[in-house]
PDBQT receptor file of N, H, CA, C and O in Angstrom, charges set to zero:
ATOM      1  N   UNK A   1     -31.805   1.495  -6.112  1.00  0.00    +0.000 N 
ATOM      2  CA  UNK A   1     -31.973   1.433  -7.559  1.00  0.00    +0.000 C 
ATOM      3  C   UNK A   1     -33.401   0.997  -7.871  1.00  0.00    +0.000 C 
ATOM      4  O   UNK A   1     -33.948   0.129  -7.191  1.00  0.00    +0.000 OA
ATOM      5  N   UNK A   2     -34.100   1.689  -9.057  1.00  0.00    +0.000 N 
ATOM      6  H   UNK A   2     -33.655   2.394  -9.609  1.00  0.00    +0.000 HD
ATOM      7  CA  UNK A   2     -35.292   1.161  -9.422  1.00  0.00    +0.000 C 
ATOM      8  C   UNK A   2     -35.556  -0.546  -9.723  1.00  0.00    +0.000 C 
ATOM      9  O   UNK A   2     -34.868  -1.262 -10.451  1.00  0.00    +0.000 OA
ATOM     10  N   UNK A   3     -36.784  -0.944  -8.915  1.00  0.00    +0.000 N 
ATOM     11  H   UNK A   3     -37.342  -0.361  -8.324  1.00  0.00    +0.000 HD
ATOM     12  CA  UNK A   3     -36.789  -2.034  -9.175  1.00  0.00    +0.000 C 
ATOM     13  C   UNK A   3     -36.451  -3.046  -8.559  1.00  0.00    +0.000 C 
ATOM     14  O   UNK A   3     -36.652  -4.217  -8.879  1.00  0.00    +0.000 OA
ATOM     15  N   UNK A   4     -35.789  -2.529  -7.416  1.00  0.00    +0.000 N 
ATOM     16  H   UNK A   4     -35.626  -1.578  -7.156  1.00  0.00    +0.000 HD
ATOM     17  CA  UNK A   4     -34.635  -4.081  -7.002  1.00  0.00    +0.000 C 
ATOM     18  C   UNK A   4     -33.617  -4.255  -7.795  1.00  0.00    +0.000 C 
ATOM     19  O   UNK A   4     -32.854  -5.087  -7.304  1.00  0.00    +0.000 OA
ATOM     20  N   UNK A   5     -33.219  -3.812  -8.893  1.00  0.00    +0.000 N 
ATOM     21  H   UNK A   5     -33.838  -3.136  -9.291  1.00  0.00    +0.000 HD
ATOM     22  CA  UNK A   5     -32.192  -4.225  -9.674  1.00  0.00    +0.000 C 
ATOM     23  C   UNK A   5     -30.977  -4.315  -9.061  1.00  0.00    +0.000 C 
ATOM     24  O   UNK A   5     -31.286  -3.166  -8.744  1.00  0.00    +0.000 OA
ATOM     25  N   UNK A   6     -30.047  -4.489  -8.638  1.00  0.00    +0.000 N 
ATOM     26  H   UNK A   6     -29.796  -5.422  -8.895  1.00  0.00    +0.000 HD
ATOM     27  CA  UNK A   6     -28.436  -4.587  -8.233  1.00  0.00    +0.000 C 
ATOM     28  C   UNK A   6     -27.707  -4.260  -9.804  1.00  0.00    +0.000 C 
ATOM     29  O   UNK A   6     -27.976  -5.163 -10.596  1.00  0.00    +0.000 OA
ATOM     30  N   UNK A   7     -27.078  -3.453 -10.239  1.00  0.00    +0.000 N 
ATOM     31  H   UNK A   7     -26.859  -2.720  -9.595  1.00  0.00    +0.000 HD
ATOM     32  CA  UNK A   7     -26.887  -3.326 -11.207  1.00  0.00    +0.000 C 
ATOM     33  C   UNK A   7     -25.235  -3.709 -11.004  1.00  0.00    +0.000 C 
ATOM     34  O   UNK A   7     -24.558  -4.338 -11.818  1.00  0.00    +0.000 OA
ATOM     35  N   UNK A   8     -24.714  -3.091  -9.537  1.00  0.00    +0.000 N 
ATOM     36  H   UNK A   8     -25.263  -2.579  -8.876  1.00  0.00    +0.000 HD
ATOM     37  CA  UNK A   8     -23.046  -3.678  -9.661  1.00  0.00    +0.000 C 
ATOM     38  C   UNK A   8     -23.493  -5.575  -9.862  1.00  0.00    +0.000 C 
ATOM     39  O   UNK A   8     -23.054  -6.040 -10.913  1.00  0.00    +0.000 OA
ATOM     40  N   UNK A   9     -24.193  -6.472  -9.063  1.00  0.00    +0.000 N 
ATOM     41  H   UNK A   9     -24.550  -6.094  -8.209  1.00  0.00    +0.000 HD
ATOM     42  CA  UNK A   9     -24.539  -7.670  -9.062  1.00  0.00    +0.000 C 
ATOM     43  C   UNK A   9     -24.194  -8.064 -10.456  1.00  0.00    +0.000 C 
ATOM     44  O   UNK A   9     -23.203  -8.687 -10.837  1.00  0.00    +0.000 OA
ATOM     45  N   UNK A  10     -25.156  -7.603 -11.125  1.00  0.00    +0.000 N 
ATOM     46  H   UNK A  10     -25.961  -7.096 -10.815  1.00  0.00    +0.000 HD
ATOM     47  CA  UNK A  10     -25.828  -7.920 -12.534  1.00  0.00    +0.000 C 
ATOM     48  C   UNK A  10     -24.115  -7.404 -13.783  1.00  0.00    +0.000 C 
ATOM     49  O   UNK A  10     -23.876  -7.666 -14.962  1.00  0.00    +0.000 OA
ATOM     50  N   UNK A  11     -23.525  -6.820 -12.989  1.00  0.00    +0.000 N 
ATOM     51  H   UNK A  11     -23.719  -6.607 -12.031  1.00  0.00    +0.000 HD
ATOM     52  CA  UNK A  11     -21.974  -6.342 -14.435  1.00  0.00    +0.000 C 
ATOM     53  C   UNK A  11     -21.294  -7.539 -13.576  1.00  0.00    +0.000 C 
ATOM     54  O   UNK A  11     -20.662  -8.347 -14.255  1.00  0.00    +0.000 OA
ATOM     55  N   UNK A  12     -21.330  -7.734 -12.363  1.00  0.00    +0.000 N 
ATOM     56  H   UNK A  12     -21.844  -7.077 -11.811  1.00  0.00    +0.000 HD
ATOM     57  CA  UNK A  12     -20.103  -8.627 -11.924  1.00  0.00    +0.000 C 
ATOM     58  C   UNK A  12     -20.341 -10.343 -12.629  1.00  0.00    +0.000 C 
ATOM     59  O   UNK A  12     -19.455 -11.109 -13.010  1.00  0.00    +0.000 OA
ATOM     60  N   UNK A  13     -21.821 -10.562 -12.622  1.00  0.00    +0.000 N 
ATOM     61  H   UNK A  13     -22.540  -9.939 -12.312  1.00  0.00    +0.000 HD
ATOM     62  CA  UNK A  13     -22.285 -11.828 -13.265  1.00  0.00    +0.000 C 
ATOM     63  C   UNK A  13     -21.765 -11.809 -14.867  1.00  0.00    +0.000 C 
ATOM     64  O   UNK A  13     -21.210 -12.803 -15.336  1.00  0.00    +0.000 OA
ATOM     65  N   UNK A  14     -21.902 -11.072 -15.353  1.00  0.00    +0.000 N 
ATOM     66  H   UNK A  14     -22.353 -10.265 -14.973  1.00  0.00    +0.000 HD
ATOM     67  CA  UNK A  14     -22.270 -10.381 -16.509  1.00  0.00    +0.000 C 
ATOM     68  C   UNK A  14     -20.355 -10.641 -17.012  1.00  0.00    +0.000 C 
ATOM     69  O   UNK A  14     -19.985 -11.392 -17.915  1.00  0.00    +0.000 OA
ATOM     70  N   UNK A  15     -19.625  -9.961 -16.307  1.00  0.00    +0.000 N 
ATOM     71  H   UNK A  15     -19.926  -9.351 -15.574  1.00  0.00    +0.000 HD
ATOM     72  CA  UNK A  15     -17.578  -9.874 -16.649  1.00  0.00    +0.000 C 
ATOM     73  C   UNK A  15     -17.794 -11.273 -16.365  1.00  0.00    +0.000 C 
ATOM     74  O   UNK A  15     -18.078 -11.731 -17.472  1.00  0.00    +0.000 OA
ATOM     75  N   UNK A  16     -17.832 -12.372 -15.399  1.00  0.00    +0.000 N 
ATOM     76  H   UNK A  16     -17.602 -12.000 -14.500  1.00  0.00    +0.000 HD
ATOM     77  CA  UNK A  16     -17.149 -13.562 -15.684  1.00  0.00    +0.000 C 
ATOM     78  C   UNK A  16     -18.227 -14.815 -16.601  1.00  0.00    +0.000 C 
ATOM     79  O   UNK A  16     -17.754 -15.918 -16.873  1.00  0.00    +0.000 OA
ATOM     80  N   UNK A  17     -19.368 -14.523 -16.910  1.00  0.00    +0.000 N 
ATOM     81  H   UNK A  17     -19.753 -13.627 -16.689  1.00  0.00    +0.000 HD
ATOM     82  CA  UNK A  17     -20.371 -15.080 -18.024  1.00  0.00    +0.000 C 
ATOM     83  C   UNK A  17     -19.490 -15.561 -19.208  1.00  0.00    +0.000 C 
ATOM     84  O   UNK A  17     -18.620 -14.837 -19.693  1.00  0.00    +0.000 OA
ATOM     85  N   UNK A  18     -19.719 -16.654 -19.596  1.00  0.00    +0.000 N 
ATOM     86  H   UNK A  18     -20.425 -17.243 -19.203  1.00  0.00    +0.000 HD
ATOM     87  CA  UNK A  18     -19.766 -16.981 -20.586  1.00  0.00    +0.000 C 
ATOM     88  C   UNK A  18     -20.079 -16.043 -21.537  1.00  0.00    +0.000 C 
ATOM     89  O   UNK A  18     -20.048 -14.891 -21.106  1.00  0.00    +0.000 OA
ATOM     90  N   UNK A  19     -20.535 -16.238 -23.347  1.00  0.00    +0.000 N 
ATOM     91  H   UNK A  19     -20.559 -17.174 -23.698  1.00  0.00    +0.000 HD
ATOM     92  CA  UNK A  19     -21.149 -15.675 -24.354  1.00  0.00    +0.000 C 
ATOM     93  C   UNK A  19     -22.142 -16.298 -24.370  1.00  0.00    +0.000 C 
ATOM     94  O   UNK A  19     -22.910 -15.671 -25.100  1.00  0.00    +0.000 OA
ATOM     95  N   UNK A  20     -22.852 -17.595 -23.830  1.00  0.00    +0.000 N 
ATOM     96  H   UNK A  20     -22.228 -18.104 -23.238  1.00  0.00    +0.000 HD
ATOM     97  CA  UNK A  20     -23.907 -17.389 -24.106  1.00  0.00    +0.000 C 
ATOM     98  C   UNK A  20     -25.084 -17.118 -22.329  1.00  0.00    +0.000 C 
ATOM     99  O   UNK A  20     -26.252 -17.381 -22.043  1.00  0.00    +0.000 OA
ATOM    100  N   UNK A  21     -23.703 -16.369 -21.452  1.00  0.00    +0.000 N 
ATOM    101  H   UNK A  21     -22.754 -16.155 -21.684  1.00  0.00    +0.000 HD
ATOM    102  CA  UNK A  21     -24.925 -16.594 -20.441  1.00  0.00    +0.000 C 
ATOM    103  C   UNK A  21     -24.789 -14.618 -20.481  1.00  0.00    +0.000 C 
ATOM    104  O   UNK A  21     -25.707 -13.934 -20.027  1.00  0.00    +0.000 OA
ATOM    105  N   UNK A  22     -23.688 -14.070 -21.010  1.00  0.00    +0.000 N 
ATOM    106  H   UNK A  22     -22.943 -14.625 -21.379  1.00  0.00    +0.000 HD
ATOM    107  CA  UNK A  22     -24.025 -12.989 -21.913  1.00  0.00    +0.000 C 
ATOM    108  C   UNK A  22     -25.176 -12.881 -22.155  1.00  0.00    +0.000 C 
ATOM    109  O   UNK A  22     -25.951 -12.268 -21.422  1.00  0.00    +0.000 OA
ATOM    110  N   UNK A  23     -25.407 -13.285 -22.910  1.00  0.00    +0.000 N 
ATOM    111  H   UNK A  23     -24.777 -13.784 -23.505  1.00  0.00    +0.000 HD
ATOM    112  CA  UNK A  23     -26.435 -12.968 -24.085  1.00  0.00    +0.000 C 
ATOM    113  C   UNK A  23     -27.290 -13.115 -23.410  1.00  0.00    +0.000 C 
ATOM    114  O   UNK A  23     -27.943 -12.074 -23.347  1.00  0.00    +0.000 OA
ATOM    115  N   UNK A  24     -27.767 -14.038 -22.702  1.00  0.00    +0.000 N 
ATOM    116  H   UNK A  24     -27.236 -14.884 -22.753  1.00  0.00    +0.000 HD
ATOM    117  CA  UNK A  24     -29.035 -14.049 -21.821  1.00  0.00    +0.000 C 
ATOM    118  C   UNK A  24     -29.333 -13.444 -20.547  1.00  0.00    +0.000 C 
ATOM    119  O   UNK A  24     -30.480 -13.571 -20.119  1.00  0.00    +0.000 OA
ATOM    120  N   UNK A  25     -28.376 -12.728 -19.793  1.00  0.00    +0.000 N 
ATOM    121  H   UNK A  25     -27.444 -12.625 -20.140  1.00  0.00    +0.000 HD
ATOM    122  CA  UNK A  25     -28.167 -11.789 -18.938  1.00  0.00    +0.000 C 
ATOM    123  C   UNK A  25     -28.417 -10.578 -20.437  1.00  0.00    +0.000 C 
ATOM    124  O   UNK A  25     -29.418 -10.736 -21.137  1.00  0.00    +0.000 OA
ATOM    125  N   UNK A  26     -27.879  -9.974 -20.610  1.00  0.00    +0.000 N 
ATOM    126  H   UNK A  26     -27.066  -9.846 -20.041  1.00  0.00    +0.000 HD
ATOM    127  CA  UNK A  26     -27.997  -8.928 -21.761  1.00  0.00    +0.000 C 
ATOM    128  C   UNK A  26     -29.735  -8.755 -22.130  1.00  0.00    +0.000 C 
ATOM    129  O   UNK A  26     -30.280  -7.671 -22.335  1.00  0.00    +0.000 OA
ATOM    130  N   UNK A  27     -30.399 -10.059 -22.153  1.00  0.00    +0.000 N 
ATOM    131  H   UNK A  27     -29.956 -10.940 -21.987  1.00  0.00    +0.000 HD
ATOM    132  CA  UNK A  27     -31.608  -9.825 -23.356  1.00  0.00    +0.000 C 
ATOM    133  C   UNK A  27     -33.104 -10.246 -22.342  1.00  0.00    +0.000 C 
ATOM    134  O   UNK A  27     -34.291 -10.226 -22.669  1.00  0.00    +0.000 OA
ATOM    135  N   UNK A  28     -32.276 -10.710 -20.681  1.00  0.00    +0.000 N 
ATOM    136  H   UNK A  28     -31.312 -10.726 -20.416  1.00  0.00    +0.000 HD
ATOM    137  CA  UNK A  28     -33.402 -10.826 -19.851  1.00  0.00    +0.000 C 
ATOM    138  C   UNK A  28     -33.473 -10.416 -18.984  1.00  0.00    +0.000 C 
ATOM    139  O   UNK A  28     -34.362 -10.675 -18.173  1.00  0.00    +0.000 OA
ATOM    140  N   UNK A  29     -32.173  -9.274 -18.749  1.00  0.00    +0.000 N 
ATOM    141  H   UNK A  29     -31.450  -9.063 -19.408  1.00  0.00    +0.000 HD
ATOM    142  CA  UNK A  29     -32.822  -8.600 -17.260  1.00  0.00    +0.000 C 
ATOM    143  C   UNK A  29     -33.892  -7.553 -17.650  1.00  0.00    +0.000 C 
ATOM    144  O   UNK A  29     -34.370  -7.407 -18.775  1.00  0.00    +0.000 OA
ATOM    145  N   UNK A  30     -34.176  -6.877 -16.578  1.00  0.00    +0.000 N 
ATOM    146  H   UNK A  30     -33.788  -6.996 -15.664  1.00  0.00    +0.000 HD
ATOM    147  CA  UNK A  30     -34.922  -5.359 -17.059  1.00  0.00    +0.000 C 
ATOM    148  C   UNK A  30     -34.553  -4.655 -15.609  1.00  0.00    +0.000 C 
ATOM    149  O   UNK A  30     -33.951  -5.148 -14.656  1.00  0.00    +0.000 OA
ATOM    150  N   UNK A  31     -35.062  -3.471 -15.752  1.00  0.00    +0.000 N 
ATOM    151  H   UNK A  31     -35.551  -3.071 -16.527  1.00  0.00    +0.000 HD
ATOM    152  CA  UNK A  31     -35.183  -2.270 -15.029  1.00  0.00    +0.000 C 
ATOM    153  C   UNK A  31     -34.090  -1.714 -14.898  1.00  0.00    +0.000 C 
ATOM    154  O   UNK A  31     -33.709  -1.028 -13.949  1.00  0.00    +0.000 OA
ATOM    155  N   UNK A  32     -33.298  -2.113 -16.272  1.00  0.00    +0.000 N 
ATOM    156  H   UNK A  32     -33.608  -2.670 -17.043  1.00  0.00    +0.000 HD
ATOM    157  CA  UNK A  32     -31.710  -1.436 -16.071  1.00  0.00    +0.000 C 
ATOM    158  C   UNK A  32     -32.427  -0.084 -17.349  1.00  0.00    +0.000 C 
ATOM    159  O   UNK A  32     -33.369  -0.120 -18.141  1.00  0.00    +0.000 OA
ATOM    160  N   UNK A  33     -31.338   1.048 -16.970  1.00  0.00    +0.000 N 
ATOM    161  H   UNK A  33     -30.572   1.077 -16.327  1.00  0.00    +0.000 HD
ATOM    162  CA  UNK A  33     -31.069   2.442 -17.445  1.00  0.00    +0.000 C 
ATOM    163  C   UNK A  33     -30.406   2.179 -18.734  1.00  0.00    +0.000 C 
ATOM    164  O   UNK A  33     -29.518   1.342 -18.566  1.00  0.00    +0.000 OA
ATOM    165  N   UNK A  34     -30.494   2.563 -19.929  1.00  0.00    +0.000 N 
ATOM    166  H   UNK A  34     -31.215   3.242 -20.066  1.00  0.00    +0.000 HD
ATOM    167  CA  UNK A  34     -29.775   2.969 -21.074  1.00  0.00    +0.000 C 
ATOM    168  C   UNK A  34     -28.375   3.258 -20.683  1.00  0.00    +0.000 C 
ATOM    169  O   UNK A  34     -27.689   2.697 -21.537  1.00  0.00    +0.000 OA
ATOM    170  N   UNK A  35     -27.683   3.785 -19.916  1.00  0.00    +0.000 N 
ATOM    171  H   UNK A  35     -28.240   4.240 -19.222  1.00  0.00    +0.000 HD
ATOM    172  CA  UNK A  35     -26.695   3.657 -19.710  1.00  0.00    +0.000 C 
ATOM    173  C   UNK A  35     -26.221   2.364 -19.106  1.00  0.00    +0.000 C 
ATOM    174  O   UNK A  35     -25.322   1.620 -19.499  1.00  0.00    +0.000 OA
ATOM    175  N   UNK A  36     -26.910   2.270 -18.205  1.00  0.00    +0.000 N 
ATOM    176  H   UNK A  36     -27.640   2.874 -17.886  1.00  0.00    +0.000 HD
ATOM    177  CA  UNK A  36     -26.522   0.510 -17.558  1.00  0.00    +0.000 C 
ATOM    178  C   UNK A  36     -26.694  -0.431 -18.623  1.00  0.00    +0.000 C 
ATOM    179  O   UNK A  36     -25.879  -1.354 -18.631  1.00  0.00    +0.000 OA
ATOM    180  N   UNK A  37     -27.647  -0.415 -19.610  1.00  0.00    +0.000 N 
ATOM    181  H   UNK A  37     -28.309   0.334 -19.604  1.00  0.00    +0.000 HD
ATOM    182  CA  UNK A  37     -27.089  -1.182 -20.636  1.00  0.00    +0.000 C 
ATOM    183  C   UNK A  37     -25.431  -1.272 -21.836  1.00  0.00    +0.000 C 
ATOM    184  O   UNK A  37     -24.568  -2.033 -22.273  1.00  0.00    +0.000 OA
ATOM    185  N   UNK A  38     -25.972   0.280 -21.846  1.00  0.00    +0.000 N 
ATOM    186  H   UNK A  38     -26.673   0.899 -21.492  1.00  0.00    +0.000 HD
ATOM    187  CA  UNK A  38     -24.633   0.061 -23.016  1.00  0.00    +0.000 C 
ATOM    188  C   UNK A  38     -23.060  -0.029 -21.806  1.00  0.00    +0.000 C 
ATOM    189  O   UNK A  38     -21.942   0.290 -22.210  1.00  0.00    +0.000 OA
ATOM    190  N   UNK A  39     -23.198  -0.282 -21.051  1.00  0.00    +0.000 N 
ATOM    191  H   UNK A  39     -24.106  -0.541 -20.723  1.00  0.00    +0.000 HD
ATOM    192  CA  UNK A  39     -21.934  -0.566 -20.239  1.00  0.00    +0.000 C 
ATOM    193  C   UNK A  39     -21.669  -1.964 -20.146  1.00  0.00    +0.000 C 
ATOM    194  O   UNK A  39     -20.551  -2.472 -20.227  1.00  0.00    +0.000 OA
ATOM    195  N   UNK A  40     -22.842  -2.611 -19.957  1.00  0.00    +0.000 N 
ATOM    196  H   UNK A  40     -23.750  -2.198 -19.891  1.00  0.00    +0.000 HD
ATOM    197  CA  UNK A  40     -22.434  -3.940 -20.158  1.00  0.00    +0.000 C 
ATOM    198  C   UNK A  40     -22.229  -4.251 -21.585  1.00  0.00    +0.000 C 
ATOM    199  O   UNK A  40     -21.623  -5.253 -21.964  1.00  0.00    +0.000 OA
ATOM    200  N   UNK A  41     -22.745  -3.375 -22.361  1.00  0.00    +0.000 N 
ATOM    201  H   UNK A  41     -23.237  -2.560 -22.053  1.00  0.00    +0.000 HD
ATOM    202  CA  UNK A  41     -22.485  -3.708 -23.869  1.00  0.00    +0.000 C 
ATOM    203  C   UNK A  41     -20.957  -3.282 -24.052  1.00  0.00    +0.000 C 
ATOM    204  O   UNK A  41     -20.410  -4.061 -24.832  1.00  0.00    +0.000 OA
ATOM    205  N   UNK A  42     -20.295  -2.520 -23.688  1.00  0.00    +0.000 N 
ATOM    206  H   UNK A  42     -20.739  -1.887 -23.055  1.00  0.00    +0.000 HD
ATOM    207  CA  UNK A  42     -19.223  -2.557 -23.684  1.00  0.00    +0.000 C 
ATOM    208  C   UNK A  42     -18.178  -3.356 -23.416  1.00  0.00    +0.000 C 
ATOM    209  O   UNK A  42     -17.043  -3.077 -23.802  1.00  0.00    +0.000 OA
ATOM    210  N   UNK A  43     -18.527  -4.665 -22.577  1.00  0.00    +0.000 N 
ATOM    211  H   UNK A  43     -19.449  -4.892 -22.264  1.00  0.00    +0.000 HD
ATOM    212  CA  UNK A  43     -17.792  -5.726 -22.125  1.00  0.00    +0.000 C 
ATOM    213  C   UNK A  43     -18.396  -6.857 -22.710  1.00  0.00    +0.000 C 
ATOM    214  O   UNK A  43     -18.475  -7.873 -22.020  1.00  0.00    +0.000 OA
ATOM    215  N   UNK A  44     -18.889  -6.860 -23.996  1.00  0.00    +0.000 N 
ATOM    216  H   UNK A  44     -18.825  -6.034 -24.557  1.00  0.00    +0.000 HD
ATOM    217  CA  UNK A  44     -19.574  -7.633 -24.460  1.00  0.00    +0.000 C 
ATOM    218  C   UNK A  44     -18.315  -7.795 -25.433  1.00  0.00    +0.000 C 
ATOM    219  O   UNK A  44     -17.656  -6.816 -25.784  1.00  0.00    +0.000 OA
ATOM    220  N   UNK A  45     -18.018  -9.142 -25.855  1.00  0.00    +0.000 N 
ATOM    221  H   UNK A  45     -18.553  -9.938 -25.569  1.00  0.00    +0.000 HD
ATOM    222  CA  UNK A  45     -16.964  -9.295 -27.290  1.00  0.00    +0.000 C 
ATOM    223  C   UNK A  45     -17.588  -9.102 -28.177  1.00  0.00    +0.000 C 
ATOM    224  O   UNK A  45     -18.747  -9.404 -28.462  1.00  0.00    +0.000 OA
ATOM    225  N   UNK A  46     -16.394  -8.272 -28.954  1.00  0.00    +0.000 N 
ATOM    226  H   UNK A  46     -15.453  -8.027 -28.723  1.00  0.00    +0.000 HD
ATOM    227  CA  UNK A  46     -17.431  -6.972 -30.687  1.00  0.00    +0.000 C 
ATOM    228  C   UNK A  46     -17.493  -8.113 -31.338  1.00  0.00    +0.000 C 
ATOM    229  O   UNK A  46     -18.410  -8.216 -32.152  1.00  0.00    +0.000 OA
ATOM    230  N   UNK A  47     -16.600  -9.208 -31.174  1.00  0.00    +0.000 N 
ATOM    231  H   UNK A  47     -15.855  -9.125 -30.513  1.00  0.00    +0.000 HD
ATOM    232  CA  UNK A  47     -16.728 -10.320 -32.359  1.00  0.00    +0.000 C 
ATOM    233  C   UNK A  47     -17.343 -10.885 -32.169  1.00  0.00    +0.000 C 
ATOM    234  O   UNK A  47     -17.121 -12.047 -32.511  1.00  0.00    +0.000 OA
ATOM    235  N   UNK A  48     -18.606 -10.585 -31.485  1.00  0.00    +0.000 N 
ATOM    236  H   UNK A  48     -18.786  -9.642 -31.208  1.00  0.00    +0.000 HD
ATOM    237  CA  UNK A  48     -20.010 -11.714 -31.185  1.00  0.00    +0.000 C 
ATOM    238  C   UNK A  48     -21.412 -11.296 -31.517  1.00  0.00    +0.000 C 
ATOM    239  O   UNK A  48     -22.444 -11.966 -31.471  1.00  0.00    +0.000 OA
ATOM    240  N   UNK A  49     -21.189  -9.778 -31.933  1.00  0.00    +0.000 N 
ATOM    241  H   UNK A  49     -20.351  -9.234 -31.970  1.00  0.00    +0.000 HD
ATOM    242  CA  UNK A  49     -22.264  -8.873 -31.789  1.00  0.00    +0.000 C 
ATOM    243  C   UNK A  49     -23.157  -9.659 -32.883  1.00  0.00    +0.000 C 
ATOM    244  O   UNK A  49     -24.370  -9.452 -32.905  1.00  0.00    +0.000 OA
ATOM    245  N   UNK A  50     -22.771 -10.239 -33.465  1.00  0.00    +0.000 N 
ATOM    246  H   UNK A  50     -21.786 -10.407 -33.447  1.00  0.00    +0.000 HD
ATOM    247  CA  UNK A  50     -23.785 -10.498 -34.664  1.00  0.00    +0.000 C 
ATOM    248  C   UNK A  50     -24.771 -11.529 -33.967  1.00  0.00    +0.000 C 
ATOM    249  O   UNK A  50     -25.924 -11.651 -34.382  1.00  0.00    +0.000 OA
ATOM    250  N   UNK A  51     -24.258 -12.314 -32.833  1.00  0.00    +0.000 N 
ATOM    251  H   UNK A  51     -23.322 -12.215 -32.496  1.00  0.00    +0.000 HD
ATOM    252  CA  UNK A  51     -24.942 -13.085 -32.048  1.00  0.00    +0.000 C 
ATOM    253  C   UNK A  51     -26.135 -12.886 -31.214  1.00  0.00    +0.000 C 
ATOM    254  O   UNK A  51     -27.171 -13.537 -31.075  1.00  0.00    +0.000 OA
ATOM    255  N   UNK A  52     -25.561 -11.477 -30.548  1.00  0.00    +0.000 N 
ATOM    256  H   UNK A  52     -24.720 -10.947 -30.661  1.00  0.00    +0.000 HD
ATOM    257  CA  UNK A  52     -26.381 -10.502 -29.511  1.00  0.00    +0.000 C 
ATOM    258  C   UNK A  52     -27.355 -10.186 -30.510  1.00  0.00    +0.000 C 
ATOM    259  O   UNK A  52     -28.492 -10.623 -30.333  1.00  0.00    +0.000 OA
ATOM    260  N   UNK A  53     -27.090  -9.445 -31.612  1.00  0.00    +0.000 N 
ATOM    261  H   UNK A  53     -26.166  -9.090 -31.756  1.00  0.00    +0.000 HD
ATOM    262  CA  UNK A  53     -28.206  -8.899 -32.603  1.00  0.00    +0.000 C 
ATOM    263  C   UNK A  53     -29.263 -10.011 -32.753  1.00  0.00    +0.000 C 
ATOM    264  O   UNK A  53     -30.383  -9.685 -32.358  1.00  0.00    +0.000 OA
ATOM    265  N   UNK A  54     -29.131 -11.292 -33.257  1.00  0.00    +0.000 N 
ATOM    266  H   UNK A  54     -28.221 -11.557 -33.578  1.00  0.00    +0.000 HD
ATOM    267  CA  UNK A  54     -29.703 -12.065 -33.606  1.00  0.00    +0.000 C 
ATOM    268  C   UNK A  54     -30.988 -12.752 -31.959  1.00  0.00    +0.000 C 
ATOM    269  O   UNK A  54     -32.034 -13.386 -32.102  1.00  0.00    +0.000 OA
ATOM    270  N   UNK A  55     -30.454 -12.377 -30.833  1.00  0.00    +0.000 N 
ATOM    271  H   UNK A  55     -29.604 -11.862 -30.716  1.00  0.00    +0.000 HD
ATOM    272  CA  UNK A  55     -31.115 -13.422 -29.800  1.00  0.00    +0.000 C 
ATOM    273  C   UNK A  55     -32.100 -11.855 -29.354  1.00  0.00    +0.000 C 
ATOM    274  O   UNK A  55     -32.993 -12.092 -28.540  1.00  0.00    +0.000 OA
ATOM    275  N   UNK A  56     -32.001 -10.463 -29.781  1.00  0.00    +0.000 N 
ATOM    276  H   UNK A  56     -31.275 -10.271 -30.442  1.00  0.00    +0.000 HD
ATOM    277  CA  UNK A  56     -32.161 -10.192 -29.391  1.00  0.00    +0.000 C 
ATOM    278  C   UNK A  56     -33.541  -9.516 -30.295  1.00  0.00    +0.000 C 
ATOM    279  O   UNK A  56     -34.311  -8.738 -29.732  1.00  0.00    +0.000 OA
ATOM    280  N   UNK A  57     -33.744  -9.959 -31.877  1.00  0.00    +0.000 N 
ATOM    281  H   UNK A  57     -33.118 -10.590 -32.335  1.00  0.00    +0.000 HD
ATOM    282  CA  UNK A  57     -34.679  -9.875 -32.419  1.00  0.00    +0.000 C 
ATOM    283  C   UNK A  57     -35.803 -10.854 -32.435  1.00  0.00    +0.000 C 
ATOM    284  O   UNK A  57     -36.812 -10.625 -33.102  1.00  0.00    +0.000 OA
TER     285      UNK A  57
């Protein structure tokens, strides 16, 4: 994978995270793919998004 990234690593951290280690996995990795993002965005709780929006402006 580009980068060094581990991207299975990075969803498995990512499913047992907290919301706020979410959010900071979510808004500080890099060299992930547009798709590798919105997948973890998918396991993200919808009832938080306003949270994600906010850490991520």
């Amino acid at each position: 994978m580009q980068n060094g990234v581990n991207f299975e690593d990075i969803k498995r951290r990512f499913q047992s995270a907290d919301l706020n280690e979410k959010i900071e996995i979510y808004t500080t990795t890099q060299g992930l793919s547009v798709e590798q993002f919105k997948e973890l965005l998918r396991m993200f709780p919808i009832q938080h998004l306003d949270k994600l929006e906010r850490a991520m402006s």
